[in-house]
C-alpha atoms as an extended CHARMM CRD file, in Angstrom:
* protein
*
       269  EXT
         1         1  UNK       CA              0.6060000000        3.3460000000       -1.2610000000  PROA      1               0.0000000000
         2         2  UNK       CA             -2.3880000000        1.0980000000       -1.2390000000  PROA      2               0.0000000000
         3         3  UNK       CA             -3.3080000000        1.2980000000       -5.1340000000  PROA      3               0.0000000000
         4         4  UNK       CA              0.6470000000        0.9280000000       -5.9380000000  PROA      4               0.0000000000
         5         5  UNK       CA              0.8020000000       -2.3110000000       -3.6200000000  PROA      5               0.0000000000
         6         6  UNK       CA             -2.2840000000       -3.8510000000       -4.9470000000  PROA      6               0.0000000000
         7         7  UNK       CA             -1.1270000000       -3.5170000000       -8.5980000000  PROA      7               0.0000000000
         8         8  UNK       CA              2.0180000000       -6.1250000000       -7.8060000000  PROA      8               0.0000000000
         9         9  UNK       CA             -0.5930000000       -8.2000000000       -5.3910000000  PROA      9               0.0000000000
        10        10  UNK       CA             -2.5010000000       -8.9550000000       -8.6470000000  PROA      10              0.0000000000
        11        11  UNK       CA             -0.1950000000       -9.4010000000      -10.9540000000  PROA      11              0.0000000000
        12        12  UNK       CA              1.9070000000      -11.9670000000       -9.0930000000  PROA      12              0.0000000000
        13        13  UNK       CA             -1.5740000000      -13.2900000000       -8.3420000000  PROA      13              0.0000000000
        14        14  UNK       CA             -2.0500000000      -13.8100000000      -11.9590000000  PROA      14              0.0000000000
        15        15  UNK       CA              0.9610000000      -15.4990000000      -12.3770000000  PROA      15              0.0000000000
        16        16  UNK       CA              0.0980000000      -17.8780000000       -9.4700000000  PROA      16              0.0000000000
        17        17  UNK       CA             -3.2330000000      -19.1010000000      -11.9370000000  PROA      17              0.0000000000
        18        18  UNK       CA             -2.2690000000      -22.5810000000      -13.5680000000  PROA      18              0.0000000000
        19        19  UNK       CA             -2.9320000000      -23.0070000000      -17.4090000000  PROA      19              0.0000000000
        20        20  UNK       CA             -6.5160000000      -23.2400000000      -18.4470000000  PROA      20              0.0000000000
        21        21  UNK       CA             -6.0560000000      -26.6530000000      -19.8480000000  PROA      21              0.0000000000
        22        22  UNK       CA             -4.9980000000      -27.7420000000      -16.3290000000  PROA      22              0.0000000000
        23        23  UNK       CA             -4.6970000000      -16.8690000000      -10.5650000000  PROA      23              0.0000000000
        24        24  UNK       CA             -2.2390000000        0.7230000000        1.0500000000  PROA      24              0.0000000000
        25        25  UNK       CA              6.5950000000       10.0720000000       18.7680000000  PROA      25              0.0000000000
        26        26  UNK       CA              7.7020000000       12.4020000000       21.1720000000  PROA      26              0.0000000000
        27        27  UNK       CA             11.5810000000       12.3430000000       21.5040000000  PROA      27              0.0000000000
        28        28  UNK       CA             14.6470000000       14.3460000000       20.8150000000  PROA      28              0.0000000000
        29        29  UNK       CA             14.6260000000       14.7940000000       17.1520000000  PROA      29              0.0000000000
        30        30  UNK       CA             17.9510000000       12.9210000000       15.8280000000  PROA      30              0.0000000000
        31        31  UNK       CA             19.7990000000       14.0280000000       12.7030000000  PROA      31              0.0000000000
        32        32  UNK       CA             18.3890000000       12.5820000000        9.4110000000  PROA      32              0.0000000000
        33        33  UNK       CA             20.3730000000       10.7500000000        7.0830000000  PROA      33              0.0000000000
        34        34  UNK       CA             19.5460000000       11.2840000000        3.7110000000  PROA      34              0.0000000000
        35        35  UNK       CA             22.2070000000        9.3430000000        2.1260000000  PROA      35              0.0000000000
        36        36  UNK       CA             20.7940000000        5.9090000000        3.4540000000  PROA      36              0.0000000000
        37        37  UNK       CA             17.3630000000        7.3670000000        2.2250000000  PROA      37              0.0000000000
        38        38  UNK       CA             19.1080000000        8.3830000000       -1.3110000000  PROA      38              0.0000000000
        39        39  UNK       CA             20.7710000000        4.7680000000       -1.1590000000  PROA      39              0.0000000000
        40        40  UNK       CA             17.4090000000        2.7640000000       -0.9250000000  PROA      40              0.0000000000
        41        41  UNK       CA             15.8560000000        4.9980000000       -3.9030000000  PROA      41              0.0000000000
        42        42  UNK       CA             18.5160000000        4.2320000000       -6.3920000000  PROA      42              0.0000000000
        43        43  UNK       CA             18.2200000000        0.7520000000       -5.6640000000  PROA      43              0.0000000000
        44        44  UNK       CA             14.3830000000        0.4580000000       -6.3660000000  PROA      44              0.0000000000
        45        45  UNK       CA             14.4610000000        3.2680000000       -9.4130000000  PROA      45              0.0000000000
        46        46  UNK       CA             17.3370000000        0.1090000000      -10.5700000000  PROA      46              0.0000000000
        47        47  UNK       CA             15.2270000000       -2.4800000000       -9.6130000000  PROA      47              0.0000000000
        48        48  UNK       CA             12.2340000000       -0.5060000000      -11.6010000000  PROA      48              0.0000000000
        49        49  UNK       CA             14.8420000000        0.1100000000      -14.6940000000  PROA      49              0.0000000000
        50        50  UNK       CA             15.1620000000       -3.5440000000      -14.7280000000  PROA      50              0.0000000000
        51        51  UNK       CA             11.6670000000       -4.9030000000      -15.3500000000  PROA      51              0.0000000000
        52        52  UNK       CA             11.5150000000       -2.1260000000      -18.2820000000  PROA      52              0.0000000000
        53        53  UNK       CA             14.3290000000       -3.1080000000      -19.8540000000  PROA      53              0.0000000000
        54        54  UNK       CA             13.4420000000       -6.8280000000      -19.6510000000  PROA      54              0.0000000000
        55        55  UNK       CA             17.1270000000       -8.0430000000      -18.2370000000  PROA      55              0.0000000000
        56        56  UNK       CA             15.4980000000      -10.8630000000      -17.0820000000  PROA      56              0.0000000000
        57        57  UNK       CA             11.7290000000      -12.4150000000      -18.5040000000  PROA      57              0.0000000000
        58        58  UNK       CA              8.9450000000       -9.3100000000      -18.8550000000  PROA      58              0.0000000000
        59        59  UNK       CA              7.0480000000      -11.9770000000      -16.8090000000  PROA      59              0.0000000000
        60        60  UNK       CA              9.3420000000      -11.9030000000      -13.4980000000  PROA      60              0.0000000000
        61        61  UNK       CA              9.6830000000       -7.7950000000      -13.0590000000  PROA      61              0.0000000000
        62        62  UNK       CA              7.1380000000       -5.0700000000      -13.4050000000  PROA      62              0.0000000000
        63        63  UNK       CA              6.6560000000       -1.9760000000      -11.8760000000  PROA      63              0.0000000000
        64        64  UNK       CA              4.0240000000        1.0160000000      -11.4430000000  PROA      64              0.0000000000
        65        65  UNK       CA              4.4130000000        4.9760000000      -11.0620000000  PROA      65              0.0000000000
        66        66  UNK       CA              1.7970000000        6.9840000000       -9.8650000000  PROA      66              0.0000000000
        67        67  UNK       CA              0.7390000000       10.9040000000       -8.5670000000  PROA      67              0.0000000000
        68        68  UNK       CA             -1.4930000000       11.1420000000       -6.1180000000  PROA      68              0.0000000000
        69        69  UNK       CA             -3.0010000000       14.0320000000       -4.2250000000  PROA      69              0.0000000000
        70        70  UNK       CA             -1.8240000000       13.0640000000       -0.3660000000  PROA      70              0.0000000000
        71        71  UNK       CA             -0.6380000000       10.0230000000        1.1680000000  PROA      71              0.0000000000
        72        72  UNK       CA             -4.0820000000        7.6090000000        2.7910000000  PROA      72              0.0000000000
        73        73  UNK       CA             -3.4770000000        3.9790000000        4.4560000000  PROA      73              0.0000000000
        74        74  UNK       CA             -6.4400000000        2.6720000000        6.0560000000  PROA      74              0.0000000000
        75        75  UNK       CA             -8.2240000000        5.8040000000        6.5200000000  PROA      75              0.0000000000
        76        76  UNK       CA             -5.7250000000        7.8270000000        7.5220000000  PROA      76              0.0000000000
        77        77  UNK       CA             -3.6510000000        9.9710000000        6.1290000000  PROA      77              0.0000000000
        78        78  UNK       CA             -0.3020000000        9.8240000000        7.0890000000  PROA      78              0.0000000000
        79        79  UNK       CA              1.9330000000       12.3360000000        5.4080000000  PROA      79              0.0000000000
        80        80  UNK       CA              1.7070000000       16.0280000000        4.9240000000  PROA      80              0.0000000000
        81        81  UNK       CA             -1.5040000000       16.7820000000        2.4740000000  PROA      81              0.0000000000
        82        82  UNK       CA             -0.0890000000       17.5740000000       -1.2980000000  PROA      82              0.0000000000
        83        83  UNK       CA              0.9480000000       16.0830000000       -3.9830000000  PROA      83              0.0000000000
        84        84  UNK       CA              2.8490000000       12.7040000000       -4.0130000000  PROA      84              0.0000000000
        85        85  UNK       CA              4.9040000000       10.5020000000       -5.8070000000  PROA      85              0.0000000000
        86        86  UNK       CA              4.9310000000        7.1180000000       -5.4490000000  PROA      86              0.0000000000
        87        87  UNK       CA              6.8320000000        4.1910000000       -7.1840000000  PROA      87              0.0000000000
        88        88  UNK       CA              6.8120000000        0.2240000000       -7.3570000000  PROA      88              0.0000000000
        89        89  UNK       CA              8.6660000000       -2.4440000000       -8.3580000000  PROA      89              0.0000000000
        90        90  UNK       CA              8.2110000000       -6.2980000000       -7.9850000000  PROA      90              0.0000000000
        91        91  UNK       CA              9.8080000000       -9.5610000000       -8.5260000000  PROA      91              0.0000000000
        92        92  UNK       CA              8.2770000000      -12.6720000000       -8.9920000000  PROA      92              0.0000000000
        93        93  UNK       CA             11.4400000000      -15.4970000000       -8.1440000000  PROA      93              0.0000000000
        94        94  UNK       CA              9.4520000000      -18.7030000000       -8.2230000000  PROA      94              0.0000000000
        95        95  UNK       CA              5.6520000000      -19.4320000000       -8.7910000000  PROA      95              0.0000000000
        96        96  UNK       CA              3.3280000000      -18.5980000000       -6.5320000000  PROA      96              0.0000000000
        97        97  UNK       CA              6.0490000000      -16.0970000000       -4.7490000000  PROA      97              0.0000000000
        98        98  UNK       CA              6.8800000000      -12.4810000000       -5.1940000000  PROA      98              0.0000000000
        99        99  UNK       CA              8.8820000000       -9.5960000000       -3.4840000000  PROA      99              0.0000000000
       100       100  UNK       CA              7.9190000000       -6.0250000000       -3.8410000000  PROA      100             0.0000000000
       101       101  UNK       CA              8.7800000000       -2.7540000000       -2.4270000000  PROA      101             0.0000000000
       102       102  UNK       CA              7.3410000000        1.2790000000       -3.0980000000  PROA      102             0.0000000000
       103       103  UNK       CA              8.6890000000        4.3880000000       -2.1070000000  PROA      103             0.0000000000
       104       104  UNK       CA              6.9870000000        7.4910000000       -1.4290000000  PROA      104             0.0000000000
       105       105  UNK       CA              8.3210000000       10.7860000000       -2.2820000000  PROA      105             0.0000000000
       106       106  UNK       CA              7.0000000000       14.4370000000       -1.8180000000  PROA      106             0.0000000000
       107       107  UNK       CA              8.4760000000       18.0740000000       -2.9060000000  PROA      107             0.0000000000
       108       108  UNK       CA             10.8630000000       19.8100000000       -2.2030000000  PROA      108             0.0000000000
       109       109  UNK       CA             13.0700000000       16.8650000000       -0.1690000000  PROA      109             0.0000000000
       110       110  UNK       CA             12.5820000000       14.3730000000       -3.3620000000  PROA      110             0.0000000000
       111       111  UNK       CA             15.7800000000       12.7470000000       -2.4420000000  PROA      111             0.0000000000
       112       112  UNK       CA             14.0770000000       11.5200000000        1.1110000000  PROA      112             0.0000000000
       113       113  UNK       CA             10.9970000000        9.1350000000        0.9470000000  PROA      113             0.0000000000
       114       114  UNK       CA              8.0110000000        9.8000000000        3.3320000000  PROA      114             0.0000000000
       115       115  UNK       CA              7.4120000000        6.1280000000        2.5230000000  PROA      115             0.0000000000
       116       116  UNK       CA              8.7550000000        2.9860000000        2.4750000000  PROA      116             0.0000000000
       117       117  UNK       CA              7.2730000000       -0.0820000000        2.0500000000  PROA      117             0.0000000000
       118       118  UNK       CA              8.6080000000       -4.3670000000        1.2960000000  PROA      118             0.0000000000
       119       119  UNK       CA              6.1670000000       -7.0070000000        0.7530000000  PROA      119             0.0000000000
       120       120  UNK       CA              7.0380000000      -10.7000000000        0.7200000000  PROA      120             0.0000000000
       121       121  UNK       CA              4.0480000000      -13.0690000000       -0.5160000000  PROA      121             0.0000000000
       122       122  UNK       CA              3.1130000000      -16.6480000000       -1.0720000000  PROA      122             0.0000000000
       123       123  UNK       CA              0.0320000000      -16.7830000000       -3.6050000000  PROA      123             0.0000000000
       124       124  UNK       CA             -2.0870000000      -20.1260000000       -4.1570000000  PROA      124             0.0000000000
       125       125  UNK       CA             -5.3030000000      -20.5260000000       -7.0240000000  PROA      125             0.0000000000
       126       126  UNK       CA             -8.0640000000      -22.3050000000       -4.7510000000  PROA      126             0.0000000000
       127       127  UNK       CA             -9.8510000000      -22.5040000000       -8.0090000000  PROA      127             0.0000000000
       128       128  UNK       CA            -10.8320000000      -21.5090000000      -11.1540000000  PROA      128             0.0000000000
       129       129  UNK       CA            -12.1280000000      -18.1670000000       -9.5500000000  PROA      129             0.0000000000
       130       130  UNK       CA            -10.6240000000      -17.8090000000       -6.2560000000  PROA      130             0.0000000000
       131       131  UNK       CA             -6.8510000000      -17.3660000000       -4.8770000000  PROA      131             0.0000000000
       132       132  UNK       CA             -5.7450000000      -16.9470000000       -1.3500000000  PROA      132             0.0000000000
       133       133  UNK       CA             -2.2380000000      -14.9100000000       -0.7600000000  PROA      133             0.0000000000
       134       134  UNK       CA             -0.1350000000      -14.2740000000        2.3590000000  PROA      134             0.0000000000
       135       135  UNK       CA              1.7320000000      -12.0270000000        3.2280000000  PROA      135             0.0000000000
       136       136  UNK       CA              4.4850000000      -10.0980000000        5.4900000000  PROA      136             0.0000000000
       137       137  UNK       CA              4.8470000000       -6.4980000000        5.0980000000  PROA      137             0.0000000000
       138       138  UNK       CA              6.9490000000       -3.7180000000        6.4530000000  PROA      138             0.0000000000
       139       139  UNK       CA              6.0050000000        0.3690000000        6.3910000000  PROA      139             0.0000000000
       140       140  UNK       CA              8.2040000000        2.7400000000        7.1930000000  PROA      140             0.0000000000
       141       141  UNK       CA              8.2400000000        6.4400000000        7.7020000000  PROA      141             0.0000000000
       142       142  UNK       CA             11.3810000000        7.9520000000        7.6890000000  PROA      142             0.0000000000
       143       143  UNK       CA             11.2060000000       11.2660000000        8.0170000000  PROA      143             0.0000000000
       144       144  UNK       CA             11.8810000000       11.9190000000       11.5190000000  PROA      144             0.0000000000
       145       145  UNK       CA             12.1790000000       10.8060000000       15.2010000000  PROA      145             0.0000000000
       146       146  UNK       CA              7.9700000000       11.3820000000       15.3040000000  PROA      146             0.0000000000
       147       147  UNK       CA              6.9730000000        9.9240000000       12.0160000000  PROA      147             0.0000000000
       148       148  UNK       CA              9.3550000000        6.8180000000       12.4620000000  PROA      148             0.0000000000
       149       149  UNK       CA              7.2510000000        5.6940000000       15.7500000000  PROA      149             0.0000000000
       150       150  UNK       CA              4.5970000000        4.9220000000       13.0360000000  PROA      150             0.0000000000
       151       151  UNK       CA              6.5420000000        2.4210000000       11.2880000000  PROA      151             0.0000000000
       152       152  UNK       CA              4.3970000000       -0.9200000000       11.1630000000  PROA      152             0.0000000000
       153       153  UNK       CA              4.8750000000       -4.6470000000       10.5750000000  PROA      153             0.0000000000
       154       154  UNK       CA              2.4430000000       -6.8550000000        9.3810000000  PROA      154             0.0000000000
       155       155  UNK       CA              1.0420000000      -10.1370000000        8.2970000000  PROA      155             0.0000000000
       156       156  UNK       CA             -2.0580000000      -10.5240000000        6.7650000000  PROA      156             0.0000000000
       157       157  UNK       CA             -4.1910000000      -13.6610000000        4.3750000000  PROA      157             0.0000000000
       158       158  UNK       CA             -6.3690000000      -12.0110000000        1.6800000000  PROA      158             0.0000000000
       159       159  UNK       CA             -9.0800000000      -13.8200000000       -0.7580000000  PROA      159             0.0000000000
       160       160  UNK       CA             -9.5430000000      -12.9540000000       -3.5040000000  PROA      160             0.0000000000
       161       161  UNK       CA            -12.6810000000      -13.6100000000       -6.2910000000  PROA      161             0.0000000000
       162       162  UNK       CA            -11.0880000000      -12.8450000000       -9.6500000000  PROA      162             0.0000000000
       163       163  UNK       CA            -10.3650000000       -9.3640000000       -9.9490000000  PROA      163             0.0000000000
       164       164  UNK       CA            -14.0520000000       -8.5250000000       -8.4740000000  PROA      164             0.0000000000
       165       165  UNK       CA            -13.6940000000       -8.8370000000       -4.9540000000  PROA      165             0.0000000000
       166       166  UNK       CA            -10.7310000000       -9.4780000000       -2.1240000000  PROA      166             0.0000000000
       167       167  UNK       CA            -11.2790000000       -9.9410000000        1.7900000000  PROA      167             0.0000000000
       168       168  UNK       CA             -7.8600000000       -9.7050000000        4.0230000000  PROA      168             0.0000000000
       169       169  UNK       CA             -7.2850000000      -10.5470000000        7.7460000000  PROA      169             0.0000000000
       170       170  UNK       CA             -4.2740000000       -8.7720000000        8.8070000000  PROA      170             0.0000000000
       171       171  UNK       CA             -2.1950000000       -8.3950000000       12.1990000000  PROA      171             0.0000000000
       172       172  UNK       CA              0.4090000000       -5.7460000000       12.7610000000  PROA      172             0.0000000000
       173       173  UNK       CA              2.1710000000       -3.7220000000       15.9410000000  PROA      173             0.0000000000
       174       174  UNK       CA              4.2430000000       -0.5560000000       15.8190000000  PROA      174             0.0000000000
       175       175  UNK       CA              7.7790000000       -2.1140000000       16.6020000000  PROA      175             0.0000000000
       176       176  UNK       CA              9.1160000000        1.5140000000       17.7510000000  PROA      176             0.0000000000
       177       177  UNK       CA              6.6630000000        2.4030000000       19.8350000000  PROA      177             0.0000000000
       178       178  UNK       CA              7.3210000000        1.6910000000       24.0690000000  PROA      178             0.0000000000
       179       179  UNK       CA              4.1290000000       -0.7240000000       24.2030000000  PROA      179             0.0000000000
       180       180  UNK       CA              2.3440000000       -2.2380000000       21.0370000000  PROA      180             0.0000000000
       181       181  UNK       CA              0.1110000000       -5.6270000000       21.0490000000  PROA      181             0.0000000000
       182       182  UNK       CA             -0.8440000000       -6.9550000000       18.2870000000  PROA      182             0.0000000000
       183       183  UNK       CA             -3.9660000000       -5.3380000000       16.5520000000  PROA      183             0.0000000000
       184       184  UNK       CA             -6.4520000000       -6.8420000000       14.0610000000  PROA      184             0.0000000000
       185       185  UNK       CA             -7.4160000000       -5.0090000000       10.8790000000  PROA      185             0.0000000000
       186       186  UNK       CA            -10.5260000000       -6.6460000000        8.3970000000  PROA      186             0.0000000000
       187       187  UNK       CA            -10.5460000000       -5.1710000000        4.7350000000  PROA      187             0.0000000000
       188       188  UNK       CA            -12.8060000000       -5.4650000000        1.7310000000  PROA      188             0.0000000000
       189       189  UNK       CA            -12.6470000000       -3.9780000000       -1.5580000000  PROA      189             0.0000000000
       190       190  UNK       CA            -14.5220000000       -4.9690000000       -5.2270000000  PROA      190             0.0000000000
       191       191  UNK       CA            -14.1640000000       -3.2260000000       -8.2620000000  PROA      191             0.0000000000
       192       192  UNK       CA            -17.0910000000       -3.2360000000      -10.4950000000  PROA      192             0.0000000000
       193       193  UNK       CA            -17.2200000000       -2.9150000000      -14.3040000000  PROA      193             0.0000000000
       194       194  UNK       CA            -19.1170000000       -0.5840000000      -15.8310000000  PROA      194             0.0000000000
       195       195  UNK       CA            -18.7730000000        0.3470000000      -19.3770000000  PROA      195             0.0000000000
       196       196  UNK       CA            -15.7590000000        2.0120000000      -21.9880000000  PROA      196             0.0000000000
       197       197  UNK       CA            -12.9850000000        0.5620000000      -19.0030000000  PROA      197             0.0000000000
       198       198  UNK       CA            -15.1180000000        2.1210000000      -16.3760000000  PROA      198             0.0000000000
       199       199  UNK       CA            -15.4020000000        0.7500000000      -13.0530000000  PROA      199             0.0000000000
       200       200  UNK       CA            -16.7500000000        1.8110000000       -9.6390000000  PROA      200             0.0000000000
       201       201  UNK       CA            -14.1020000000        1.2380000000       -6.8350000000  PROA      201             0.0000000000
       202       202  UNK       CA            -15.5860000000        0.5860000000       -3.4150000000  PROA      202             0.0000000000
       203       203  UNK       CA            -13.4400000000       -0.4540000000        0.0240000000  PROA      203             0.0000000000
       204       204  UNK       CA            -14.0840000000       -0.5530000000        3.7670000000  PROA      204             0.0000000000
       205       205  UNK       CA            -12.4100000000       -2.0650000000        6.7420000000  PROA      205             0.0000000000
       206       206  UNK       CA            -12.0340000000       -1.1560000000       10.3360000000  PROA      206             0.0000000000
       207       207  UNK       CA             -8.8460000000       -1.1920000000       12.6000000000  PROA      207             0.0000000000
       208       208  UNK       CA             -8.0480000000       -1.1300000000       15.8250000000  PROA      208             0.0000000000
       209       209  UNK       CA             -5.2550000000        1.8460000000       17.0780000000  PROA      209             0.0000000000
       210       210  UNK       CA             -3.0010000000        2.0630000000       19.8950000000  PROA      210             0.0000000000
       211       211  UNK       CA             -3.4050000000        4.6950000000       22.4070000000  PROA      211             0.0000000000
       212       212  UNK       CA              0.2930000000        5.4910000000       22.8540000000  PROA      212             0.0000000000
       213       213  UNK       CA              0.7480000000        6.0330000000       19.1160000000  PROA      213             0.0000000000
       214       214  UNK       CA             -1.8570000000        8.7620000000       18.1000000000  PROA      214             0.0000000000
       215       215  UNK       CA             -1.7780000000       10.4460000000       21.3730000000  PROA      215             0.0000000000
       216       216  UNK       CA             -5.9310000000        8.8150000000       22.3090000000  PROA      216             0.0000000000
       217       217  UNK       CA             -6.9660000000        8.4820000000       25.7240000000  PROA      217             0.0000000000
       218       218  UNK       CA             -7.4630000000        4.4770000000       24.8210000000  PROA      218             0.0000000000
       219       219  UNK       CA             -6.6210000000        1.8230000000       21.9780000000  PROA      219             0.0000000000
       220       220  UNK       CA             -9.9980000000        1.7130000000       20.0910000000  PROA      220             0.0000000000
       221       221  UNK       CA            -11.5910000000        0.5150000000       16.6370000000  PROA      221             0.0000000000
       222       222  UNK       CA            -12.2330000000        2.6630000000       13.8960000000  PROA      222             0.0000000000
       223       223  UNK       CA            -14.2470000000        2.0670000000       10.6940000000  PROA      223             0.0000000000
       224       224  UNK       CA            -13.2010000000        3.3570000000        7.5410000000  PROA      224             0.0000000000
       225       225  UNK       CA            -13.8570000000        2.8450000000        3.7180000000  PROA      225             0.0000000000
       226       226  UNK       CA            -13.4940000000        4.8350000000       -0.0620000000  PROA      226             0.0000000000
       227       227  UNK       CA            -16.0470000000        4.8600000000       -2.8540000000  PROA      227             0.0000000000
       228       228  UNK       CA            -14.8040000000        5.8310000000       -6.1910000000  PROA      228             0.0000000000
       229       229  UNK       CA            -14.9520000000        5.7170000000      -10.0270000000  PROA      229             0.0000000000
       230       230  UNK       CA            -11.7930000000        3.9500000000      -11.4000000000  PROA      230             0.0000000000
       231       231  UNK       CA            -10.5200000000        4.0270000000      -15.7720000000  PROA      231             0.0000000000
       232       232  UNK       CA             -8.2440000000        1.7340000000      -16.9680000000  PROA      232             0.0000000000
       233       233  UNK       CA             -6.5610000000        1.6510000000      -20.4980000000  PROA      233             0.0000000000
       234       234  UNK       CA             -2.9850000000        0.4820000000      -21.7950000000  PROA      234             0.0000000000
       235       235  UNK       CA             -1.9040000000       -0.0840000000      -18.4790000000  PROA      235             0.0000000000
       236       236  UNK       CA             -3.0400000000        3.7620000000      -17.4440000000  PROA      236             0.0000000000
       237       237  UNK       CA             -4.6770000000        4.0660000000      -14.4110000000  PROA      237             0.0000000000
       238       238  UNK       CA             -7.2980000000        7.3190000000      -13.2060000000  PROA      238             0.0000000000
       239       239  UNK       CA             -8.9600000000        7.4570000000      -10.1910000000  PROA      239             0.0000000000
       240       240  UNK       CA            -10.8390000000        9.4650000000       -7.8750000000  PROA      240             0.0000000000
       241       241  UNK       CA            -12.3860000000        8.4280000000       -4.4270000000  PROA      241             0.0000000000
       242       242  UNK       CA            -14.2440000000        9.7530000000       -1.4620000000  PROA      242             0.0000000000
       243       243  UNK       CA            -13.1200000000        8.5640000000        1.6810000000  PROA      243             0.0000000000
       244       244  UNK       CA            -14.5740000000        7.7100000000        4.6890000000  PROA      244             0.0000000000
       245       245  UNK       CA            -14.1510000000        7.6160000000        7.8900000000  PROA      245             0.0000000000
       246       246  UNK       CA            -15.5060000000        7.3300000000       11.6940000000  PROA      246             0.0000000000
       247       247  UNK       CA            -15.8510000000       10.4030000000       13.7520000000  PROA      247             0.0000000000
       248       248  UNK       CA            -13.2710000000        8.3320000000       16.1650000000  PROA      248             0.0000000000
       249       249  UNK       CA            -10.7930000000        7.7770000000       13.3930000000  PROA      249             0.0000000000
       250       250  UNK       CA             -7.1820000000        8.8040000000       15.0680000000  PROA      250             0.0000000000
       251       251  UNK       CA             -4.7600000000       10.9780000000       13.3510000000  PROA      251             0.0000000000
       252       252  UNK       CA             -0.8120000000       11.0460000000       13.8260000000  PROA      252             0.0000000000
       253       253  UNK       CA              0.6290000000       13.4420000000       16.4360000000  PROA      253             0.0000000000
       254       254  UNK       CA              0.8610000000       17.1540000000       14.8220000000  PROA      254             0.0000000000
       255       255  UNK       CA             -0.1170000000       15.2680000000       11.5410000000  PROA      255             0.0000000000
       256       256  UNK       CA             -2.5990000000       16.3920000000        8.7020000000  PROA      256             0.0000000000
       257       257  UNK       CA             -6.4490000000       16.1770000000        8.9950000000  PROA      257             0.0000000000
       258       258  UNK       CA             -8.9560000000       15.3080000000        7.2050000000  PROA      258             0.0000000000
       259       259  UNK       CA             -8.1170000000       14.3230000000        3.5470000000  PROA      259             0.0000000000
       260       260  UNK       CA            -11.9170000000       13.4920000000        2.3440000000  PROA      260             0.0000000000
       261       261  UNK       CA            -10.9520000000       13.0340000000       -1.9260000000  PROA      261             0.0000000000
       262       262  UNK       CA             -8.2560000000       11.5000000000       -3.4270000000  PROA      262             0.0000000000
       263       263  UNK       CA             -6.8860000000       11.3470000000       -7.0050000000  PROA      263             0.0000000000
       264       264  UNK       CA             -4.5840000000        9.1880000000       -8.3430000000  PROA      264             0.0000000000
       265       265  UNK       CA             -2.7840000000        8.9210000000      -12.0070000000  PROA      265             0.0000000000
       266       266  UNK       CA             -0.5400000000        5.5380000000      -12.4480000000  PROA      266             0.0000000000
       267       267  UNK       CA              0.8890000000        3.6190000000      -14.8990000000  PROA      267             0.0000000000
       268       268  UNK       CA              2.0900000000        0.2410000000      -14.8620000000  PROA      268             0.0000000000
       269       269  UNK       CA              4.5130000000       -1.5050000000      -16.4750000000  PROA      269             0.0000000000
């Protein structure tokens, strides 16, 4: 949900930049409830209906859709390896602050999100070239008793050079699992132009993983990081990357393995 989330990071960014004259489990199993899930997904698909149809300034709602081949935060992937669905929507309510939330959805339950994720952020312009944005997040996984003990919150400060090149700091804990500290995450990504909307994609970050929660013998740091071309036209968005990953990188309890390429189609709006 990373390229989804990053989309409304940059756009409310953008709106942040003053005038120029002056910018990602092992209990019972408990009964799902897929008209709470059904609930939340009609109110984003409304919030996403209203930045289209402009009920409100173009400049204070947007949105993004996108298909991608499996489901990767930070390295690792963290839903069932096929095809996904993912949707955006933010709002921007004053300047320099936004609200945004994505849902992840995969066949055949399409009605019950894999994904969930809310974003509040505070965005300030440095200077001419670099802004600084905070940040508290939420990710949930719905699915089941299992998946939910990998829901996450999180608060995190990322730089950010134009549109060239961001550093974030983030902490987050598990808040369902018995015992979670605190943990520590460093990211870095820069997107370089090339040529005809071209640009090559590049990330890496490590992360540090709680024992309890992937099943490990001990907490330990990973590394992890994606190289990739990237096209961008009209609001259209193609990608394709390669991650990569540590040979100690966890993976979630009776989860999916290795997911080494990812594609991704959006569009934004």
């Amino acid at each position: 949900m990373g390229a989804l989330s990053d989309s409304a990071a940059r756009r409310q960014l953008c709106e942040a930049r003053p005038p120029v004259s002056a910018q990602q489990p092992c209990q019972p199993r408990v009964r799902r409830q897929p008209y709470r899930h059904r609930t939340l997904l009609q109110w984003l698909l409304l919030t996403l209906a209203a930045g289209a149809c402009g009920s409100a300034p173009a400049k204070d709602f947007g949105g993004a859709v996108a298909l991608t081949s499996s489901l990767i935060d930070r390295g690792i992937s963290i839903a069932p390896n096929k095809v996904t669905v993912q949707a955006a929507g933010y709002w921007l309510p004053a300047p320099g602050w936004s609200v945004s939330t994505s849902v992840a959805l995969q066949s055949p339950a399409w009605s019950d999100p894999v994904a969930v994720t809310a974003q509040l952020g505070r965005a300030w312009m440095l200077d001419d070239r670099w802004q600084m944005q905070a940040s508290l997040l939420y990710y949930a996984y719905p699915t089941d008793r299992a998946t939910r003990t990998f829901d996450r919150q999180e608060a995190s400060l990322a730089w950010s050079y134009r549109d060239l090149l961001t550093f974030s700091l983030s902490t987050f804990n598990f808040p369902r699992a018995d015992r979670s500290p605190w943990n520590v995450a460093f990211d870095i990504t820069a997107n370089v132009p090339l040529r005809n909307d071209v640009s090559l994609s590049l990330g890496a970050g490590s992360s540090r993983f709680p024992a309890m929660a992937y099943g490990a013998a001990r907490s330990s740091r990973y590394q992890y990081g994606q190289v990739g071309l990237k096209w961008n036209r009209a609001g259209w968005t193609l990608k394709a990357e390669r991650i990569l990953t540590s040979g100690n990188t966890p993976r979630m309890q009776g989860g999916p393995g290795d997911m080494p390429w990812l594609g991704t189609v959006a569009r934004t709006f």
